[in-house]
C-alpha positions in Angstrom: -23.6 22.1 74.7 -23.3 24.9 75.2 -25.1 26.5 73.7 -23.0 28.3 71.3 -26.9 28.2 69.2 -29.7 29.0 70.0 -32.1 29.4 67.4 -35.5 31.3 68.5 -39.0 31.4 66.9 -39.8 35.3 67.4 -42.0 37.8 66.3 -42.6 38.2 62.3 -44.4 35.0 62.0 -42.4 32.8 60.3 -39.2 34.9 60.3 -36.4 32.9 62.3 -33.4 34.3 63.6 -30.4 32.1 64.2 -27.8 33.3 66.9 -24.9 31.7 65.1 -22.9 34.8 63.6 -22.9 36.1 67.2 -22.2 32.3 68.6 -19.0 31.8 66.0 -17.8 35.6 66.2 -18.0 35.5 70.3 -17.2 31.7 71.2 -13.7 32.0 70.4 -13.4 34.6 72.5 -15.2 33.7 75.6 -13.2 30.6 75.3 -10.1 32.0 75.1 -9.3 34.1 77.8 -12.9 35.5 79.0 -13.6 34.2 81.8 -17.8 34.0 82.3 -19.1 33.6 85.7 -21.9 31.2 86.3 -24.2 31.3 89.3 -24.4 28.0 90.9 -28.1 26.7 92.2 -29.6 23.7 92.9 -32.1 21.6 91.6 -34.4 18.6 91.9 -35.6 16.4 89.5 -38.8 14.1 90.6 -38.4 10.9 88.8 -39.9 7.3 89.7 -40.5 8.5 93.2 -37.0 9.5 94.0 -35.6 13.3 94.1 -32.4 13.8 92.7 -30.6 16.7 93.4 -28.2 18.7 90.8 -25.8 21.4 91.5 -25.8 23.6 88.2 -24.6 26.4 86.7 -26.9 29.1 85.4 -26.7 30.8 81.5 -29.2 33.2 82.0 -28.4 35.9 79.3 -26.6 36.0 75.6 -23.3 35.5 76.9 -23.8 33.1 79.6 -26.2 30.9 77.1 -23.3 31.5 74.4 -20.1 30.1 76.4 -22.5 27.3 78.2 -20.3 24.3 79.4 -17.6 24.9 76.3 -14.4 23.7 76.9 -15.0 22.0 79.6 -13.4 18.9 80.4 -15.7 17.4 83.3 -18.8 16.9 85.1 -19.7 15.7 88.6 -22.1 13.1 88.6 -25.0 15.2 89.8 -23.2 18.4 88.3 -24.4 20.4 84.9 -25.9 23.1 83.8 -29.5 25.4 83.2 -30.4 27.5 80.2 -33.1 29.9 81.3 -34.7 31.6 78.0 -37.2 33.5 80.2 -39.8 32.2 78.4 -41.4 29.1 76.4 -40.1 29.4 72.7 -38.7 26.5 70.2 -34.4 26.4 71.0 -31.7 24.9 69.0 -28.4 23.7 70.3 -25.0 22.9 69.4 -21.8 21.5 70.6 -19.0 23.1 69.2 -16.3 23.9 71.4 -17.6 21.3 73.6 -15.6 19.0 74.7 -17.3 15.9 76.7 -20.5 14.5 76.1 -23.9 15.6 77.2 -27.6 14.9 78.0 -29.6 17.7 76.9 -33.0 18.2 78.9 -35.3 20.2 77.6 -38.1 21.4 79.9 -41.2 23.5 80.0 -42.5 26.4 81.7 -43.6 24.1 84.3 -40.6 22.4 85.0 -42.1 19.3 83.3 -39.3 17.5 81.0 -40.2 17.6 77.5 -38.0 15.8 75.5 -34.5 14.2 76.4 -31.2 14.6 73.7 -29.3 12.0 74.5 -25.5 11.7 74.5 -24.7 15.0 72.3 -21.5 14.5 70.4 -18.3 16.8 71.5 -17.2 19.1 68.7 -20.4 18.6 66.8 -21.9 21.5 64.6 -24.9 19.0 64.3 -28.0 20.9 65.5 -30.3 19.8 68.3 -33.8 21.0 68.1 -36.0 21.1 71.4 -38.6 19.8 69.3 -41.4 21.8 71.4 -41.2 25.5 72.8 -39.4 24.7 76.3 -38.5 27.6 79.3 -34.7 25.7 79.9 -32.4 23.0 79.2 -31.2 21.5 81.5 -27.1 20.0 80.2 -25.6 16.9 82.6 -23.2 14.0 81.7 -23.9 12.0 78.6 -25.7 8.9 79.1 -26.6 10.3 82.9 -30.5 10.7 81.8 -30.6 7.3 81.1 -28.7 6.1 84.0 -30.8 7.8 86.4 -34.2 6.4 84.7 -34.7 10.2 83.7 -37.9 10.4 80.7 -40.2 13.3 79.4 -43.3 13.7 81.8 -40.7 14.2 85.1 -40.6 17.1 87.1 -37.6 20.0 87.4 -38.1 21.6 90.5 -36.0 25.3 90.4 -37.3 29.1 91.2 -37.1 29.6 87.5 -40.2 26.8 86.6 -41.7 28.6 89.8 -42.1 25.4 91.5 -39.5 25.5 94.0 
């Protein structure tokens, strides 16, 4: 997605706040005209004894994270793109304003892949939960996890899992 939302667990206990009013009130914008500027990087996933490098773009703050890969229209093979959130905490994506189909990787502090969204619809305001408190995500072609035999328990190798 791009993540247009991102939905944090943060202080106050129980109190969640959703980034959606800032999402819908900026993603029009960014989209239309604004250009954001990504940092490219690389990284390596360690799967079934193969590396596989990725070149990716980096969302490391609110706006970055907000535009993501929206309206895009294409992926490399080996291209995508990596949330950093700076710190483990639940996330929540969606794909609005997306426009191709994506694998969403969600990935501890570690670098170790926690759970796998596959095939995330375009256009969707469907949300996808990271189902554990995760450091990044990790967005590449739809149906690409499963392609390249990618599954929870692999390794992400990139300065932000300090692993690298």
């Amino acid at each position: 997605m791009s993540m247009a939302f991102a939905g944090f667990h943060r202080r106050l206990g129980r109190r969640v706040f959703f980034a959606a009013p800032f999402a819908l009130a900026t993603g029009a914008a960014l989209g239309q005209g604004t250009d954001v500027k990504f940092k490219r990087s690389s990284l390596v996933i360690e799967t079934g004894g193969r590396q596989l490098t990725f070149e990716v773009d980096l969302a490391t703050n609110d706006a970055e994270r907000s535009h993501g890969l929206m309206f895009r229209k294409s992926l490399g093979p080996y291209e995508g793109m990596l949330f950093d959130f700076h710190q483990e905490q639940p996330v929540t994506f969606w794909m609005k304003n997306t426009l191709i189909p994506l694998d969403m990787i969600f990935i501890a502090a570690d670098g170790t892949i926690r759970h796998i969204h596959s095939n995330a619809v375009p256009l969707s305001t469907d949300t996808i939960p990271s189902k554990f408190p995760v450091r990044g995500v990790l967005e590449i072609n739809g149906g690409n996890a499963k392609l390249l035999g990618l599954k929870p328990g692999d390794k992400v190798k990139h300065p932000i899992f300090g692993n690298a």
